[in-house]
C-alpha positions, 0 to 999 in steps of 0.5 A: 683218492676219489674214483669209473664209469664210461668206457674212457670217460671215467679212465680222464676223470678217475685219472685226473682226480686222483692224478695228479696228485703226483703219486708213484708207480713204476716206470722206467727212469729217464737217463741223468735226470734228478730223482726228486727223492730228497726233501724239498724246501718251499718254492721261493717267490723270486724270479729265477735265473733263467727268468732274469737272464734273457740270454739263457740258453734254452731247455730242451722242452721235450728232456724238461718234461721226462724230467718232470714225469720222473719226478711225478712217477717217483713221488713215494719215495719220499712223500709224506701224509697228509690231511686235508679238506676235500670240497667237490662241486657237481651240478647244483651240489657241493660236498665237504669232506674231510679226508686222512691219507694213510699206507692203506688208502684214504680215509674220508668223512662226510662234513657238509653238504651245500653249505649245511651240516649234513641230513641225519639219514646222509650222516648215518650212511657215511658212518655205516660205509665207514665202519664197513671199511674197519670191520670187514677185512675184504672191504678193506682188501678192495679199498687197498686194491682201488687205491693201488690201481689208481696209482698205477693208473697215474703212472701209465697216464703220466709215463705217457706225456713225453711220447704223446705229445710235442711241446713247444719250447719252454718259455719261463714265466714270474709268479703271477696272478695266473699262476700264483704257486712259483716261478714256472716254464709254460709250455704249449703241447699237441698230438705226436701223430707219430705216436702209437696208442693203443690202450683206451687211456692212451686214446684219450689223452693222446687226442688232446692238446693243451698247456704245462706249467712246470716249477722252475725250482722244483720241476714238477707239475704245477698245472695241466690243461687239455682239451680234447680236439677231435671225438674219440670213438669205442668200439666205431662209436657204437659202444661210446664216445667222447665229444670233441671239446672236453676239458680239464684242469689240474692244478697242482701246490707244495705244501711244507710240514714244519713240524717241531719248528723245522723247515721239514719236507715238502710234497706236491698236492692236487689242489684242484681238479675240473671236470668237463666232458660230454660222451655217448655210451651204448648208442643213445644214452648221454652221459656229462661230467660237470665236476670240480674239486677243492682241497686246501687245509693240508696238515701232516699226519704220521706215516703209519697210520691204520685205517682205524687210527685215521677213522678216529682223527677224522673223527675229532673236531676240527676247523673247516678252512676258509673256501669261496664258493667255486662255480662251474666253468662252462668253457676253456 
């Protein structure tokens, strides 16, 4: 849950981070399609049928994605608690945090900074805000706040994807060095002109056009990639705009508690999310967004957990895992 800045700029950014992490919001469901709401077991490696078998009839592109949407959108239903690294690289920067979901919002420390532990007067300004969230009940009121609107926020952005768009046919896919995560169907998608959007959000993801991957065991979102074909515009571009050729990509993994030695339940996680995307706002004044972000070491906390209860485990001394140095993409 890391979050606004640009009339729509930061709607895409602030979207995609906190996106897709697959999180609930209400939405009507689609007629006869699966609620994804029972605990699911790991993607197995092998190739599906569909895969295997040429002459299996073909989906329906645009039915497989209110299938998937409805999969996303009812998340909560069911989902676990997590915590896990957040590695962000912005310019020349790289921050590791650790961070603790909870019923409340999100709970993150500040670990590194560029590789080093970080500066003392950095360290005393991370605790500082911390100990704000703990102590103050209207911190914690617009924390609870910021978070329920990023939810709903995905929600409207999600909800959008089977009128926005026209997608190709799906075409199924084997586990690859390009989509390591599962078996998937990949599909090709661009602006139904049909479409009317009327919302600052709707405007900006309608005007792109890019690629779905969806897993084929589990039909949920595995990877999203977008690129905006044209300008997009506020107020007649004298408030801001977006230029023609920004990007991003959201990549998506399931990660399995097996607690107690179970198979336990399993969630899909955002675990990694570019940023690319230059605009205008107020005449003159340029703003670029050149972001990435990294989350890895996934672990499974209780589900009621407090702010104050995550505050003290993000508190206590663990490994950070094992990352490669993530450079910037410069182009898609």
């Amino acid at each position: 849950m890391y979050k606004r800045r640009l009339i729509g700029f930061c709607c895409v950014a602030a979207v995609l981070v906190f996106s897709l992490a697959g999180q609930a919001a209400s939405a009507e469901a689609p007629p006869a399609v699966k609620s994804g709401n029972a605990p699911q077991k790991p993607a197995k490696p092998a190739v599906s049928s569909a895969e295997a078998n040429p002459t299996t009839p073909q989906l329906d592109s645009q039915f497989l994605v209110r299938e998937v949407v409805y999969n996303e959108l009812h998340d909560h239903d069911s989902h676990g608690y997590w915590r896990y690294w957040v590695e962000s690289h912005s310019g020349n920067e790289t921050v590791l945090k650790q961070a603790i979901e909870t019923p409340r919002g999100q709970v993150a420390r500040l670990e590194a900074s560029n590789g080093r532990p970080p500066a003392q007067e950095a360290r005393e300004e991370d605790d500082r805000r911390l100990h704000r969230l703990l102590t103050s009940p209207s911190e914690q009121a617009q924390h609870f706040k910021d978070y329920q609107d990023d939810e709903h926020r995905i929600g409207r952005i999600l909800a959008l994807l089977p009128g926005a768009f026209l997608f190709e046919l799906p075409q199924p896919q084997a586990r690859s060095s390009e989509m390591p995560e599962c078996p998937c169907y990949h599909m090709r998608f661009h602006p139904n002109p049909d479409y009317p959007a009327h919302s600052i959000e709707a405007r900006i993801f309608h005007a792109m056009a890019g690629d779905l991957w969806v897993s084929v065991d589990n039909k949920r979102l595995v990877r999203l990639d977008g690129k905006l074909q044209d300008n997009v515009d506020f107020g007649f571009g004298i408030l801001g705009r977006l230029y023609k050729d920004g990007w991003f990509r959201l990549e998506r993994t399931h990660v399995v508690s097996t607690a107690n030695g179970g198979v336990g339940y399993g969630d899909w996680k955002t675990q990694r999310l570019e940023v690319h995307m230059t605009g205008r706002a107020m005449l003159f004044k340029t703003i670029s967004r050149e972001t990435s972000e990294i989350r890895s070491g996934f672990a499974p906390v209780p589900p009621g957990l407090s702010l104050q209860q995550a505050a003290a485990l993000v508190h206590q001394s663990v490994n950070a895992p094992d990352t490669q140095p993530v450079a910037l993409a410069t182009a898609r």
